[in-house]
C-alpha positions in Angstrom: 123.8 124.4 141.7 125.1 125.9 138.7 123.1 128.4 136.7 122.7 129.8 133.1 123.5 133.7 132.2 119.7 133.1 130.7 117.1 135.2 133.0 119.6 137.8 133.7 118.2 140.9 133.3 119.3 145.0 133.9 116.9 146.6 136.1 116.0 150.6 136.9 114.6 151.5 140.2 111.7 154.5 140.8 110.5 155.4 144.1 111.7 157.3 147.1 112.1 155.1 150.6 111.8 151.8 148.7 112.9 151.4 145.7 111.0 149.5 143.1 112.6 147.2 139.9 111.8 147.5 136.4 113.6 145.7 133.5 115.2 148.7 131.9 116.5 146.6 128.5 116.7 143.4 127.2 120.9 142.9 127.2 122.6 140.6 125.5 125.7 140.9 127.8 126.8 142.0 131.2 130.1 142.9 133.2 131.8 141.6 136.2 129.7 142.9 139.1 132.8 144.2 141.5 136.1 144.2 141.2 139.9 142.9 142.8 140.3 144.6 145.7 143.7 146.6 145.7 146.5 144.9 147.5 148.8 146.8 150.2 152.4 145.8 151.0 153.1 144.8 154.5 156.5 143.2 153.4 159.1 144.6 156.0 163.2 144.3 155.1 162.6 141.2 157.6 160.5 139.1 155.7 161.8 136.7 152.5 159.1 136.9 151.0 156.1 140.1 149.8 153.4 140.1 152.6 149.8 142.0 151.6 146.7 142.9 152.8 143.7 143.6 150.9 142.5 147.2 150.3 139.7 148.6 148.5 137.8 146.8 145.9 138.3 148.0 142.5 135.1 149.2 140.7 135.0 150.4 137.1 132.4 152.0 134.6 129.6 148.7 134.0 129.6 148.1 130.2 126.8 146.0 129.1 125.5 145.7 125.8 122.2 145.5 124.0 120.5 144.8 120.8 119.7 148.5 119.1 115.9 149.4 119.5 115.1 153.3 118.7 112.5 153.3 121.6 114.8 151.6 124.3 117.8 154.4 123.0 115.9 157.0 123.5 115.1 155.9 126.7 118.2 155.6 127.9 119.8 158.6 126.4 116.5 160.5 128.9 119.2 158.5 131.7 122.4 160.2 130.2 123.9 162.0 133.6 121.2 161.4 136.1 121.8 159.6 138.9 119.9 156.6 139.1 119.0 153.5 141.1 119.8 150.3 138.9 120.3 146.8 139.6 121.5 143.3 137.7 118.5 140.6 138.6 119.6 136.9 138.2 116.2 134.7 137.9 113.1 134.9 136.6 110.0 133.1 135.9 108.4 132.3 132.4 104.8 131.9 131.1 102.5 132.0 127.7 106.5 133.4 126.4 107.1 135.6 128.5 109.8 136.2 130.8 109.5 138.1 134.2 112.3 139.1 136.4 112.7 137.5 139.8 115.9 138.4 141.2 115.7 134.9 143.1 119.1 133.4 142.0 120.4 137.3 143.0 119.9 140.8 143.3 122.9 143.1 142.8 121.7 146.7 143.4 123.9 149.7 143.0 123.1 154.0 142.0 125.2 155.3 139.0 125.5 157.4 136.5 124.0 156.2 132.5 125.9 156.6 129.3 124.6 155.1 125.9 126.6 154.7 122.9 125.3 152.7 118.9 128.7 150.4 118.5 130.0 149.6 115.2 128.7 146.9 112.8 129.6 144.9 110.1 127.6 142.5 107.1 124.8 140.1 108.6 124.5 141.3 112.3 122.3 142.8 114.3 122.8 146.4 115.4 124.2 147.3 118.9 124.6 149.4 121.4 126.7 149.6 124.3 125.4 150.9 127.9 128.2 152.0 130.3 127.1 152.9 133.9 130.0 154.1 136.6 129.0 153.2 139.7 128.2 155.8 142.3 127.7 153.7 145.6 129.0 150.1 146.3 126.9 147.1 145.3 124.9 145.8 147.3 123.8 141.8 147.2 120.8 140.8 148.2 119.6 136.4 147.7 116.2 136.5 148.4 114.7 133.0 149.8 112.2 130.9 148.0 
């Protein structure tokens, strides 16, 4: 079944051991989670044709981009250089308005390292900000049942 990008939310974890998830901001847009992996040449002076194998996955910095809000800047700039625990939750429930994260269409959980940047505006739109995370450790995918 195919899903919306609605309910997808960036999430900060706290805890030693396990980790618990918290929304960290609302975003209004998220990168690919992972990358092509690098492709190695087998191709021998027998073959007609290139022959490859795959390598390593490709991972660069995570840009994702938010609405301004002085409160969720600050925030994040109190991130800038730490390693932390973050992860992208697909899913969520609603009631009375409000919007909870799940994580039940998919939990992509990763460490990394926080860097917050206002972007450039123009006439009539909302101001931005731009949230670029490089990636410490793989990510890891997690599809919870239910």
């Amino acid at each position: 079944m195919y899903t919306s990008t609605y309910k997808t939310f960036l999430m900060k974890g706290t805890g030693t051991g396990t980790t618990t998830y918290q929304k960290l901001v609302d975003i209004t847009e998220f990168p690919d989670l992972g990358g092509e992996p690098e492709l190695l040449d087998t191709t021998t002076l027998s073959d007609k044709m290139r022959t490859f194998i795959l390598g390593i996955q490709n991972n660069e910095g995570m840009e994702f981009n938010a609405n301004y809000d002085k409160a969720d800047y600050q925030a994040l700039k109190a991130l800038d250089g730490v390693e932390t625990p973050f992860a992208v939750w697909f899913g969520g429930t609603e009631s009375g308005g409000t919007v909870t994260p799940t994580g039940s269409e998919g939990q992509f959980s990763f460490k990394g390292l926080l860097s917050v940047r206002i972007t450039g505006g123009a006439v009539n739109e909302v101001r931005g900000m731009s949230i670029t995370i490089a990636p410490t450790t793989v990510i890891s995918e997690s599809f919870p049942e239910g």
